[in-house]
N, C-alpha and C positions, 0 to 999 in steps of 0.2 A: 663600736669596735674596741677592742683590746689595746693599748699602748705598749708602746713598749716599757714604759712605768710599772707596768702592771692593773692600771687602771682603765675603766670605761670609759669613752667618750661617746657623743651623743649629740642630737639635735630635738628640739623640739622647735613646731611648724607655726605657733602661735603661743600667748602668754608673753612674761618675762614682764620687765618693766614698763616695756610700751608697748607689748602688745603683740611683740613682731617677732616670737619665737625668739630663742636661746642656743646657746653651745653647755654645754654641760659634763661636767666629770665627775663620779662616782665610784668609790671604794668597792671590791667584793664584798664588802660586809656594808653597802647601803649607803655608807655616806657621802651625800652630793653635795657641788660646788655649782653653782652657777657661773661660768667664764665671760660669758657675753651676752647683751640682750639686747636684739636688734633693736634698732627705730624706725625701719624703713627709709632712712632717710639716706646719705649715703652710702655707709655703713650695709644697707641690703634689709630684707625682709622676710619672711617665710618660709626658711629653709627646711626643705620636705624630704631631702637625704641625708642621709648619714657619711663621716667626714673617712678622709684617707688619709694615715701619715707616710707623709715621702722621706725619702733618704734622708734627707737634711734633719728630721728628727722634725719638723714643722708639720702641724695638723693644715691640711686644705680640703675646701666644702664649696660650692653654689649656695644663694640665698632666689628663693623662685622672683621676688620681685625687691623695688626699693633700687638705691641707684643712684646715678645722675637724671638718669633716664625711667625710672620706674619701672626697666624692665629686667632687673636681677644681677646677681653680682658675681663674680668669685673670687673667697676671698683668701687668705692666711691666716691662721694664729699662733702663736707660740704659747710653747707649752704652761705658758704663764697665764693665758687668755687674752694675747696683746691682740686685737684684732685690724689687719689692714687689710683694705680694699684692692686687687688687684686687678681686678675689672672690672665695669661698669657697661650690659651691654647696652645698645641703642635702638634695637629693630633690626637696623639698616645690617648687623653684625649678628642678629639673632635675639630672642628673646624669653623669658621662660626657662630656665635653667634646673628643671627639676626634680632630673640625674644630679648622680654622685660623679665624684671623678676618679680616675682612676690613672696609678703612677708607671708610664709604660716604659719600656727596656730601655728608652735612650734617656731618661730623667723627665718626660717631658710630661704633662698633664693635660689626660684625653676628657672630655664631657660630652653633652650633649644640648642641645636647647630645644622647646618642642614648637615655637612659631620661629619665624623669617623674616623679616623685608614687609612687605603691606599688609595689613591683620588679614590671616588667612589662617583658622585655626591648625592646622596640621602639616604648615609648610617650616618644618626647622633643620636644625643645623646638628652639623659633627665640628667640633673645636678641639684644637692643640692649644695648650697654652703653655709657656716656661713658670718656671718657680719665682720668676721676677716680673712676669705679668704679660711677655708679648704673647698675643691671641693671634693665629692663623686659621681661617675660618674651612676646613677640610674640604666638606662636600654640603650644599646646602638644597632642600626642596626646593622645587615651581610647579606653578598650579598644572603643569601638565606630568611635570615628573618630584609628584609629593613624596616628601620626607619624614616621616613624624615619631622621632625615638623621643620615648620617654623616660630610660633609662639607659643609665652610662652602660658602654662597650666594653666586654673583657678582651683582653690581650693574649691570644692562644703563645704555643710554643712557636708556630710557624710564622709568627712575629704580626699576622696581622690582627685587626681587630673586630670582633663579631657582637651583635646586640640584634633588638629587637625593636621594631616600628610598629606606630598603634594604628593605625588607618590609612597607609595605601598598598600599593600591591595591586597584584590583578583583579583582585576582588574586592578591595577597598574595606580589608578583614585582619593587615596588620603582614607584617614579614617578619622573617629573618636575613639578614645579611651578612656581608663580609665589606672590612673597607681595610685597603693597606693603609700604611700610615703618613703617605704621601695624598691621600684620599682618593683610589680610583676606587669604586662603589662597584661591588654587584650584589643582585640579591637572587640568594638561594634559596628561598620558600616562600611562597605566595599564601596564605592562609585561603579556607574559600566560605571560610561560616560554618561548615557544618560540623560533621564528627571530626576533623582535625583540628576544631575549634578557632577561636575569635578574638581579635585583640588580644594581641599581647604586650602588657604594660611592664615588666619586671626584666630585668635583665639577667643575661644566662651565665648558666655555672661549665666553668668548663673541668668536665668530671675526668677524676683519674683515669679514666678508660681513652681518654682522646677524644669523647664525644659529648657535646654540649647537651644541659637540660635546661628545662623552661615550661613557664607556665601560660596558658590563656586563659581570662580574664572572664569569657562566655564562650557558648559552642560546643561542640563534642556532643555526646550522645546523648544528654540531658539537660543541653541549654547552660551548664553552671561551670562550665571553664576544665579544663583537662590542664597533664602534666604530659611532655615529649619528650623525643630526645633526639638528636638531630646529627647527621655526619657534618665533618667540614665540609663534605660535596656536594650537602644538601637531601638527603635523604632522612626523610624525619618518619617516626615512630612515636603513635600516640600511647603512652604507659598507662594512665589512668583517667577515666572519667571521674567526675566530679558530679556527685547527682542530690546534693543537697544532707542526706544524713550524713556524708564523707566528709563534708563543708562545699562551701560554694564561693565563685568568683576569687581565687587567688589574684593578689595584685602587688607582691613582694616578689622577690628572689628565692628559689630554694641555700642549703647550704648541706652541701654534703661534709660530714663528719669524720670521724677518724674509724667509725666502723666499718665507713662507705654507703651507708644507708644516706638517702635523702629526708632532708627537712623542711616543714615549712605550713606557712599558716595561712588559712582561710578568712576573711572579715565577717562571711555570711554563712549559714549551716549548721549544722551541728543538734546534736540531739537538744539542742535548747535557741538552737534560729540565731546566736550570736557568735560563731565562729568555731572553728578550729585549727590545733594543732595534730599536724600528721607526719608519720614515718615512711616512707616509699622504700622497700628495701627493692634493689636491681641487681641481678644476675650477674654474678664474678664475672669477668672477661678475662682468659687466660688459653694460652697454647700447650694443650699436653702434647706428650710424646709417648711415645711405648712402640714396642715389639713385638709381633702379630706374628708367629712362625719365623719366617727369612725376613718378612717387609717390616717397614717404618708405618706405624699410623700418626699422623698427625690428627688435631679435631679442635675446634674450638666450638663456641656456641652459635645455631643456627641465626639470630638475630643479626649476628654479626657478616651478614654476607654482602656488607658494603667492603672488608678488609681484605687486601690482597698479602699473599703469604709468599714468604721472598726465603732465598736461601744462600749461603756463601761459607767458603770456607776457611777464612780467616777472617777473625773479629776484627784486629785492628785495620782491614780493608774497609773501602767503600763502595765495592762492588758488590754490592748486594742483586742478586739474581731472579726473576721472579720465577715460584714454579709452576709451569702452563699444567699441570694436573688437575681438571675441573674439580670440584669438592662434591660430594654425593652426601645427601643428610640423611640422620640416622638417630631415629633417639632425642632431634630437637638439634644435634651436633654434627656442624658441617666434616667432611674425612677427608683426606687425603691419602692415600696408601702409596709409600714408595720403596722403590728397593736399595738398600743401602749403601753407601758409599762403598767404592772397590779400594780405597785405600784414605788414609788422615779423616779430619773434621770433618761434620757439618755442621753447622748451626741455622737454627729455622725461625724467624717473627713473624709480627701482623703488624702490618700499617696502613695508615690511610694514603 
């Protein structure tokens, strides 16, 4: 990630002086610093995320293992590479830490852990923790209502937080959820193996459009992982299969760009069997207007017919009105035709 220095920061997952992966900062033009290098020992070990700086201008990261306890840390550093321990978990509080964290609206620091309580591989945890180290353990799996996010949760605008779980669900194929920040859990997509694809280990982008993307790991119509896209209400849309010459098995986050296009890389495929990088360009999502004789046409894109289209006549209100005119599609674009106001404003959106 970018600093606000100007510089990269970074994690590598192994190496460094003992062995135990590093923190690292790097010049646009190449030149690295090594900051820290784990021991595993309290300190932490294996850090498989990449780090967040919060407000405070402090870099914070997980370490997957290492500890008091051997089972992973999370920790601080300053922009100096002063590195402290801020937690240490135990099992009993989760284990396996090998999300990133991410800095949500009230200062606080959300993660994720992928075991629980007694070795059960795919029973873990959602954690809050402060910048000064107290851990609140959100929502955690059991063997009959498993939990298993491998990647930290984004924090949408509706203030709660969404991510993705590798193995349960209805199908035992990986979900998608929703957790407020108080942690009441629901999940909004059950994956089931096949063309909607399998595992998903990366965690989602929440795209200018208001709707999340994401990747699975296997599944979809050629076994090697697909890309979606998913409403907050849980209506998901498979965009692209993965069929091996495209790449295969994505296990990263996309990053959508400032063109809007999506990003993102493959470890397996590719015209040479060792990966790739891809561009996924996705259809503008936008409200036209125009004038059809006497009536109004509204239209947006046919895809989009998870969005309800609301109307009111003064912006600075908050009575926004919905309008019951079914939409008729046309061209791939949902319509609405109406006749126009007998006197002042209208103004017309789409929300979820």
């Amino acid at each position: 990630m970018q600093a606000a220095d100007g510089n990269l920061y970074g994690t590598t997952s192994s190496g460094g002086a003992s062995g135990g992966g590093t923190v690292f900062r790097t010049t646009l033009g190449g030149g690295l610093t090594t900051l820290h290098a784990f021991t595993s020992g309290s300190d932490g070990g294996n850090p498989y995320a990449g780090l967040v700086q919060a407000t405070d201008g402090n870099f914070y990261g997980t370490a997957g293992s290492g500890g008091a306890s051997g089972d992973g840390t999370v920790f601080k550093m300053l922009p100096n590479g002063m590195l402290t321990t801020l937690h240490s978990f135990s099992g009993a509080d989760g284990s396996q830490p090998l999300g990133g964290l991410v800095q949500g609206n009230d200062g606080n620091l959300y993660g994720v852990t992928l075991r629980y309580g007694v070795p059960s591989p795919y029973d873990g945890t959602l954690f809050k923790i402060t910048t000064t180290g107290t851990l609140t353990t959100l929502f955690n799996g059991t063997g009959t209502n498993r939990f298993s996010p491998r990647d930290q949760p984004v924090q949408s605008s509706d203030g709660n937080f969404y991510g993705t779980t590798l193995d349960d669900g209805a199908n035992r194929s990986g979900t998608v959820f929703r957790i407020t920040p108080s942690g009441v859990l629901a999940r909004l997509y059950s994956f089931t193996g096949g063309s909607d694809g399998q595992w998903p280990r990366a965690a989602l982008v929440d795209g200018k459009d208001g709707y999340f993307y994401g990747t699975t790991t296997v599944g979809g119509a050629y076994g090697s992982g697909t890309v979606f896209r998913m409403s907050p209400s849980g209506v998901l849309t498979t965009l692209l299969y993965f069929d091996g010459f495209n790449g295969a098995n994505p296990a990263s986050p996309l990053v959508q760009a400032t063109d809007g296009s999506f990003y993102g890389t493959t470890p397996n495929g590719g015209a040479n069997g060792f990966g790739t990088v891809f561009r996924l360009n996705v259809p503008t999502l936008s409200l036209n207007i125009e004038l059809s004789g006497s009536h109004i046409v509204l239209s947006w894109p046919s895809w989009a017919s998870d969005l309800l289209l609301q109307q009111t006549p003064d912006l600075t209100a908050s009575n926004w009105m919905a309008v019951t005119n079914s939409p008729a599609v046309t061209n791939l674009q949902n319509q609405v035709t109406l006749a126009p106001p007998s006197s002042g404003n209208t103004f017309y959106r789409l929300t979820h």
